[in-house]
C-alpha positions as CSV (number, residue, x, y, z in Angstrom):
1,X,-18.5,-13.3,-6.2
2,X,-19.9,-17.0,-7.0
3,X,-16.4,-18.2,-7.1
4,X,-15.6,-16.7,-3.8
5,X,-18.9,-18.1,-2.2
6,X,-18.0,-21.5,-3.7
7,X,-14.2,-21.4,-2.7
8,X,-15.4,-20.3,1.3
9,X,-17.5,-23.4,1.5
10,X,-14.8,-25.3,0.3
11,X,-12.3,-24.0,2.9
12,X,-15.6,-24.2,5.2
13,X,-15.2,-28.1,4.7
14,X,-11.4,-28.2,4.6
15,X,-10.4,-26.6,7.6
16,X,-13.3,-26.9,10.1
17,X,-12.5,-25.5,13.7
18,X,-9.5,-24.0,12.1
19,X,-11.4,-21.6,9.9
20,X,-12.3,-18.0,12.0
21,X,-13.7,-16.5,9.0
22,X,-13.4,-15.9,4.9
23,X,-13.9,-12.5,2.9
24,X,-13.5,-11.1,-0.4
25,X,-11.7,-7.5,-1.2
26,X,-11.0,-5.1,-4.0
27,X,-12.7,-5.1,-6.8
28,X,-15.0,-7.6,-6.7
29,X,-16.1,-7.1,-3.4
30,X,-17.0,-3.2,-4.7
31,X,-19.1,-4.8,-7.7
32,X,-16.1,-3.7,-10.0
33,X,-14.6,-6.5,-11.6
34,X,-13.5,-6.9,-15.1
35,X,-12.8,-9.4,-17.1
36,X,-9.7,-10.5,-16.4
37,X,-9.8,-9.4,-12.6
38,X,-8.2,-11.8,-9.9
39,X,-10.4,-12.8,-6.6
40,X,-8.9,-11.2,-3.5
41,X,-9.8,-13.5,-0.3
42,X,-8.7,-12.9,3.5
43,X,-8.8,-16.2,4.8
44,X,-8.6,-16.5,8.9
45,X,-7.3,-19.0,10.6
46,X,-6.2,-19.9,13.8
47,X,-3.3,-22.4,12.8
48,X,-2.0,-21.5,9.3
49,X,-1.6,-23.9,6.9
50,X,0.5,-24.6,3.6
51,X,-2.7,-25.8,1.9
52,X,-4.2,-22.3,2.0
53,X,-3.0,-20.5,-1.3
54,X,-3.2,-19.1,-4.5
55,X,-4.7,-20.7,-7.0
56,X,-6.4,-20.9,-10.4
57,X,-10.1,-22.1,-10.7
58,X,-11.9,-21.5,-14.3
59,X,-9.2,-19.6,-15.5
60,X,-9.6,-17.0,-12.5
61,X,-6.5,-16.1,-9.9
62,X,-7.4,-16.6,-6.2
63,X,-5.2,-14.3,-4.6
64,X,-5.5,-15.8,-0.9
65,X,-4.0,-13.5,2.3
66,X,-4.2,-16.0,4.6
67,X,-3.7,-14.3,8.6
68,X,-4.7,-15.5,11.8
69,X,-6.9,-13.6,13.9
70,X,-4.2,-11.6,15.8
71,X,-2.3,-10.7,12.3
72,X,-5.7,-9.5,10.9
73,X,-5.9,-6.9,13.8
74,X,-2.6,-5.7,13.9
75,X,-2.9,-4.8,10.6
76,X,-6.1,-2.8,10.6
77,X,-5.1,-1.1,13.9
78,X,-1.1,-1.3,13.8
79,X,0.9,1.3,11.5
80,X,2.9,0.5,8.5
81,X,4.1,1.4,5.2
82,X,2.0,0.8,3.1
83,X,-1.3,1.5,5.4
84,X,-3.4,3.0,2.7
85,X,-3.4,-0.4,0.6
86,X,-3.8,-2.0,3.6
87,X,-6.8,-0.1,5.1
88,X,-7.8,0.5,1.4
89,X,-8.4,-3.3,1.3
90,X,-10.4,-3.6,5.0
91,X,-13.2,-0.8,3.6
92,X,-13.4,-2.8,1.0
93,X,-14.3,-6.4,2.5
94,X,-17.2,-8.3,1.8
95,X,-17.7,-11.1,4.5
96,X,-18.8,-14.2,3.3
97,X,-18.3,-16.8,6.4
98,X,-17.9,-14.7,9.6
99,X,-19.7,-16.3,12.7
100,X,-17.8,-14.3,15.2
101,X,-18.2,-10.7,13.7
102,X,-14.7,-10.5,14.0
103,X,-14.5,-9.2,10.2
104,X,-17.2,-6.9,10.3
105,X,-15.8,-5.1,13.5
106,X,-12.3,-4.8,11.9
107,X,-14.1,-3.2,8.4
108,X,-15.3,-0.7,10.6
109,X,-12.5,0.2,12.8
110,X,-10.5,0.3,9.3
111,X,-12.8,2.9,7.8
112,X,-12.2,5.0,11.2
113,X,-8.1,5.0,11.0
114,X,-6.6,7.3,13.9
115,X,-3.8,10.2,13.3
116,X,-1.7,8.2,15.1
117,X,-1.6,5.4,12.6
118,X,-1.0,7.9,9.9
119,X,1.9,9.8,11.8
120,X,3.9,6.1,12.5
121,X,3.4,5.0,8.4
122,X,4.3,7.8,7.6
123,X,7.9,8.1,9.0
124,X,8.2,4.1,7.6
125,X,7.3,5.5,4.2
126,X,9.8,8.0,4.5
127,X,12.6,6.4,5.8
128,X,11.8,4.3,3.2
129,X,11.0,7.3,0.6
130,X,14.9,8.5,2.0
131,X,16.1,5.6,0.7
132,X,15.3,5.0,-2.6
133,X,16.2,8.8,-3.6
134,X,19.6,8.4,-1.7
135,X,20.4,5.6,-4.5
136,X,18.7,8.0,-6.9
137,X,20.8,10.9,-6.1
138,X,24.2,8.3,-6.2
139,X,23.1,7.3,-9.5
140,X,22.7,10.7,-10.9
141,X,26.4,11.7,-9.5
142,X,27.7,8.1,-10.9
143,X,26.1,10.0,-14.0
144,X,24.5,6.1,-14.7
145,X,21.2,6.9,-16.6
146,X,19.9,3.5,-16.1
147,X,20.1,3.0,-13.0
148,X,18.9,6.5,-12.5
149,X,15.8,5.9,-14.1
150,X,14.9,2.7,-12.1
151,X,15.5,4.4,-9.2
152,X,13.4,7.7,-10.3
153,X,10.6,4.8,-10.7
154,X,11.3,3.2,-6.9
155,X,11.3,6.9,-5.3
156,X,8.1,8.1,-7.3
157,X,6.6,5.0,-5.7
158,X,7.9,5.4,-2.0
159,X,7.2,9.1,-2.4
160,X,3.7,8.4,-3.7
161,X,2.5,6.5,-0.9
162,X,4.3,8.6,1.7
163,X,2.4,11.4,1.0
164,X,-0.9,9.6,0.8
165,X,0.3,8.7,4.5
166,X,1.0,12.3,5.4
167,X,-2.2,13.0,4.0
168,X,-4.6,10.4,5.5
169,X,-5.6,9.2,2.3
170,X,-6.9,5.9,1.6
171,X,-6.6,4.3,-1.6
172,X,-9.6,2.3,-2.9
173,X,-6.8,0.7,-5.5
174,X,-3.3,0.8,-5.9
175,X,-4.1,1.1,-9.6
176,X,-5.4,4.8,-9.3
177,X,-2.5,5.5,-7.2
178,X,-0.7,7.7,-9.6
179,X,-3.9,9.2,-10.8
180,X,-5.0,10.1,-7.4
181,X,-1.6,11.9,-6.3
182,X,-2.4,14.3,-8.9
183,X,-4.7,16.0,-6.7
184,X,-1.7,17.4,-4.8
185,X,-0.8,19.9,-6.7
186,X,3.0,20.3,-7.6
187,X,4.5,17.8,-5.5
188,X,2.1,15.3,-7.2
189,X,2.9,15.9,-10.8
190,X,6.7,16.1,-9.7
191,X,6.3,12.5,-8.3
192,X,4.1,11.6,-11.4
193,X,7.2,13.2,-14.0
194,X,9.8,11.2,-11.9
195,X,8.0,8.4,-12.9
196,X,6.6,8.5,-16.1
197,X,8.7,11.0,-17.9
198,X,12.4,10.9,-19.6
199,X,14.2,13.1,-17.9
200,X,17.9,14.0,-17.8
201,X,20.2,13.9,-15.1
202,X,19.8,17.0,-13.9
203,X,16.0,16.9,-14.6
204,X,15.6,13.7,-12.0
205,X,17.9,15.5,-9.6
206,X,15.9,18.3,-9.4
207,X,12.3,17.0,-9.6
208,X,13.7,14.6,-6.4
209,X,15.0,16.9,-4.5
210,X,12.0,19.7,-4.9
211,X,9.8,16.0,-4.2
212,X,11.8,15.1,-1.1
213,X,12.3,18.8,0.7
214,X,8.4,19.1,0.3
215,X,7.6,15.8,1.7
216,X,10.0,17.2,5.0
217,X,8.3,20.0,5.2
218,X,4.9,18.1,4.9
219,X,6.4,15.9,7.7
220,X,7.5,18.6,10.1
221,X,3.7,20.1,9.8
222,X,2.0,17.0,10.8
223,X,4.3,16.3,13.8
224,X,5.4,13.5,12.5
225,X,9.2,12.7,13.9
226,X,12.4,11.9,11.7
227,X,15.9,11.9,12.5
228,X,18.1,14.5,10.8
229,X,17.7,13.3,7.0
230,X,19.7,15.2,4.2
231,X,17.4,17.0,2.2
232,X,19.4,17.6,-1.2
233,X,21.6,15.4,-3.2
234,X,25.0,17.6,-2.0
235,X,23.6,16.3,1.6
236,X,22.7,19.4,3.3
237,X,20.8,19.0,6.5
């Protein structure tokens, strides 16, 4: 958190009228840095600027987001894929130079996500989700193991976050992610064996399909809308 302090008053100097406002996220901003942890800023400005970015100061990463002030609310109010790092992030913030309030308001309205939000990142996650187990399930009738298995990894992942989506769940890291989904019961240690376990064939094509028909059905319960997707690898509707 010294770091971050010191960087902001450097960008405080840098930038001038340009600068809106400077925060730190994840897990120094929660007091739970390690180590080897990286810094996490949000830097706003109203013009970007090349200058703004990562770098490495005492053998520490600064991993700059740099967004202007419309970007920063589109993305704690808007809907997308990967919402629950996103909003996972916001709760997170610590402001450290924020005359206007503008991040404070936004940490708030973050922690206070509507069903709407949810419903739209979720079908993005699962078109996305649809995918990724489409080139799983060509793999797996290509009989191509390899390529199989990386794409058993890409659809845990999609699938993962999808049904945090469908779920309303809000990450506080993406590093727990695979932890966390274990709290769903089978369709979370399905998507945690597709990942992490050496399956066959048959196995993946299984586990993917009993994932993806219970992420439809998930979908279909929380209203949220999907054109007509197959739901098994022989592409039944």
């Amino acid at each position: 958190m010294e770091l971050a302090r010191t960087v902001t008053a450097d960008f405080q100097a840098r930038e001038g009228r340009n600068l809106v406002a400077v925060g730190v996220y994840g897990s120094v901003a929660r007091g739970e840095e390690r180590r080897h942890s990286d810094v996490d800023m949000l830097v706003v400005v109203r013009r970007k600027r090349r200058p703004i970015v990562h770098e490495v100061r005492d053998g520490v990463v600064l991993t700059v987001l740099q967004q202007t002030p419309d970007e920063a609310r589109a993305e704690v109010t808007g809907s997308r894929g990967d919402i629950n790092a996103a909003l996972g992030g916001w709760t997170s913030l610590q402001p450290l130079h924020d005359p206007t309030g503008l991040l404070r308001r936004l940490r708030t309205r973050a922690r206070h996500p509507t069903v709407r939000q949810f419903q739209e990142a979720s079908r993005w996650a699962l078109l996305e989700a649809y995918e990724d187990v489409g080139k799983l399930w060509n793999a797996v009738e290509a009989h191509d193991e390899d390529e199989a298995r990386e794409m058993s990894i890409w659809f845990s992942t999609a699938a993962a976050g999808a049904l945090f989506d469908l779920h309303r769940h809000v990450l506080k890291t993406g590093r727990r992610a695979f932890v966390e989904v274990r709290r769903y019961g089978r369709l979370g240690t399905a998507i945690r064996r597709l990942r992490y376990d050496r399956l066959s064939l048959s196995q993946m094509k299984r586990f993917s399909e009993f994932v993806w028909r219970r992420l439809l059905d998930r979908a279909a319960a929380n209203g949220v809308r999907l054109p007509p997707l197959f739901r098994d690898a022989r592409g039944g509707l």
